[in-house]
C-alpha positions in Angstrom: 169.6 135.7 72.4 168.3 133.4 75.0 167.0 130.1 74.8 163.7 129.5 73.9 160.9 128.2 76.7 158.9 125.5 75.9 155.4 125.0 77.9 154.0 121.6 76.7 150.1 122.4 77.5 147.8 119.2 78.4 143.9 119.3 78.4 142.1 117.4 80.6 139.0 117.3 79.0 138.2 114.8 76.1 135.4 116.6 74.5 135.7 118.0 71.3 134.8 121.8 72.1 136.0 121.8 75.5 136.2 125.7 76.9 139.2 124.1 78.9 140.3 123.8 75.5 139.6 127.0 74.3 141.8 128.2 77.3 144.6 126.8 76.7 144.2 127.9 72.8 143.5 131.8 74.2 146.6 131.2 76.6 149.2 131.0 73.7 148.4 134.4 72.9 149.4 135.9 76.6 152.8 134.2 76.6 156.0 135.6 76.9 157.9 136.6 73.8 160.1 133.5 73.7 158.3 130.6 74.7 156.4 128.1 72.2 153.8 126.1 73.2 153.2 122.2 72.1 150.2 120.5 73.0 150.0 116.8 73.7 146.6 115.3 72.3 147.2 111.5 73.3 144.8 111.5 76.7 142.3 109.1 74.8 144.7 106.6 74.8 146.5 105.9 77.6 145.7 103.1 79.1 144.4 103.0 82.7 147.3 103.3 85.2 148.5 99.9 86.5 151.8 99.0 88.4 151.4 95.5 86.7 152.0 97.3 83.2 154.8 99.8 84.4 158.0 98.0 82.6 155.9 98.2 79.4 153.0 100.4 79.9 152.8 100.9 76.1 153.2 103.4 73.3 150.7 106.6 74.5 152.6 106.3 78.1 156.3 106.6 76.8 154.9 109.5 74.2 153.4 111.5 77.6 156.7 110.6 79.3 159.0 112.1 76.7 156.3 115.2 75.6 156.9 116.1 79.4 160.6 115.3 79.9 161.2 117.6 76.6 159.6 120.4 78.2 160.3 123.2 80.2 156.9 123.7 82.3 153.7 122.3 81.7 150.2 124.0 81.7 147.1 122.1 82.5 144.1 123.2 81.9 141.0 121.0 83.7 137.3 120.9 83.8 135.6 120.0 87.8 133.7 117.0 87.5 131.9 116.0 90.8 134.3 118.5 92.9 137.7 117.0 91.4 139.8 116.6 88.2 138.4 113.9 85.4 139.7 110.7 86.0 141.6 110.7 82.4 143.8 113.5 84.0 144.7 111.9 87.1 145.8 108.8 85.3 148.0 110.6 82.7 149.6 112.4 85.9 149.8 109.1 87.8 151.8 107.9 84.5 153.5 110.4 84.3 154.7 110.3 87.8 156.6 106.6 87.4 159.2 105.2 87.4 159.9 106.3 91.2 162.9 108.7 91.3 163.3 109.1 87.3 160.0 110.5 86.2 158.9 113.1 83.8 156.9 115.2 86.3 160.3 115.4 88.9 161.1 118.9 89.5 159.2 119.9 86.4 157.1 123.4 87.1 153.4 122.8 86.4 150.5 125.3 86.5 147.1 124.7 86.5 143.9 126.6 85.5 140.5 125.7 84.5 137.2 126.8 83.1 134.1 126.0 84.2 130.5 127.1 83.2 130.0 126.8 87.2 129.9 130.9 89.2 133.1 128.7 91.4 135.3 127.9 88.1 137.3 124.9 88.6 139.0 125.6 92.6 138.5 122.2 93.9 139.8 120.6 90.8 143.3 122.5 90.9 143.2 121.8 94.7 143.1 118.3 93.7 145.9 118.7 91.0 148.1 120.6 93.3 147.9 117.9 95.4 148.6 114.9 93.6 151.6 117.1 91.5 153.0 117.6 94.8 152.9 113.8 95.4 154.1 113.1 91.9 157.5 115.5 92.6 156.3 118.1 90.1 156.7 122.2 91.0 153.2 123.1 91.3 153.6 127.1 90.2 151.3 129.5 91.9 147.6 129.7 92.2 146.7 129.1 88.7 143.7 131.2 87.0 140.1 130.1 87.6 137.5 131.2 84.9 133.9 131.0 86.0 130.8 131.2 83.2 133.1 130.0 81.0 130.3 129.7 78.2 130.0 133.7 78.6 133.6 134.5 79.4 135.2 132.7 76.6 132.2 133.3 74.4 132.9 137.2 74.2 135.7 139.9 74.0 138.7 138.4 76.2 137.5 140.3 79.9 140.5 142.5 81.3 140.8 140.7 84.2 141.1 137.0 82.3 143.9 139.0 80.1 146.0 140.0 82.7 145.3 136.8 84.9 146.5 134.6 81.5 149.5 137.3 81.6 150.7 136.5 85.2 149.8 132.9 85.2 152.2 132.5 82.2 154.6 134.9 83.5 155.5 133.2 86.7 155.0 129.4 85.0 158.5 130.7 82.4 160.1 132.9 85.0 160.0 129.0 87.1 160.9 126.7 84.0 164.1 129.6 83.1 165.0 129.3 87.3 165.3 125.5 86.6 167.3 125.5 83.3 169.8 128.0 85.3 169.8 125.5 88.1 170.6 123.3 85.8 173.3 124.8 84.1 175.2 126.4 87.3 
C-alpha cells in the first residue's frame, strides 16, 4: 500500500466566509485517493516578521514551521488585494522561510490558487507568491488555478472546468510531493 500524502493547505484570507476558503474546502474533494489534507488556522497570530525576534519568534511561528516541515506539499489559496497577496500571507511565508538554509519552505512543493470576485481571479497575487516561494527555496508547482466571480462560481453547481482544474492542480502538487519523498528515500 503506499504511503499516504499529506498537503497541509494555508488560507490567506482572515475573513470568516472567505471564497478562498471555500476553495480550499471544495479542493479536498478533487484530491487523489491517498492524500489527507490538514489545514493550519494560526495566520491571526503570528507576529509580524522581524529578524530581531528570529531566535525566539514565538509560539504561532514554531507551530507554522513544524505544520510545514510535517507536510508533503502545501496548497495556498489567496485573495488579490491591491494587485498582490495580503500582507498576513507574505509574513507567514517570510517566517516560514527562516532560519537561512534549514527552513520549512526548502525544497517543499507549493501550489497556489485563488478566488476572486474580480473577471481576472487572483493572477497577480500568485505571480507575487511564485515569486517570493522561489526566493524562500520552496518548489513552486505549476500554474495554480485562478477562479474569477468567485461569488457566482463557488456559489453554484461546481462548473466543469473548475472540477477538472481542482483535479490537475492537485494531481501535479502529489505527483511533486511523492517525486520528493522518493528523492528522499533513494
Amino acid at each position: 500500500m503506499a504511503a499516504e500524502t499529506t498537503i497541509l493547505t494555508l488560507l490567506g484570507s482572515l475573513r470568516r466566509q472567505s471564497v478562498n476558503g471555500r476553495l480550499l474546502d471544495l479542493a479536498a474533494g478533487y484530491a487523489p485517493d491517498g492524500t489527507r489534507f490538514t489545514r493550519w488556522a494560526g495566520l491571526r497570530d503570528l507576529p509580524p516578521f522581524s529578524e530581531d525576534d528570529e531566535a525566539d519568534p514565538g509560539h504561532a511561528v514554531f507551530e507554522l514551521r513544524d505544520v510545514i516541515a510535517a507536510a508533503d506539499a502545501v496548497l495556498i489559496a489567496t485573495p488579490e488585494y491591491n494587485g498582490s497577496l495580503p500582507g498576513q500571507l507574505k509574513n507567514a511565508l517570510d517566517w516560514a522561510s527562516r532560519p537561512r538554509g534549514a527552513a520549512a519552505l526548502d525544497g517543499k512543493p507549493v501550489t497556489v490558487i485563488g478566488a476572486s470576485p474580480s473577471p481576472g481571479g487572483t493572477a497577480s497575487a500568485q505571480e507575487h507568491a511564485r515569486v517570493v516561494l522561489t526566493r524562500s527555496g520552496a518548489r513552486p508547482v505549476g500554474e495554480g488555478l485562478r477562479v474569477p466571480h468567485a461569488y457566482d462560481v463557488l456559489g453554484a453547481p461546481v462548473a466543469g472546468w473548475l472540477a477538472s482544474g481542482l483535479t490537475a492542480v492537485l494531481a501535479e502538487l502529489t505527483d511533486a510531493a511523492t517525486a520528493g519523498s522518493r528523492a528522499l528515500v533513494a
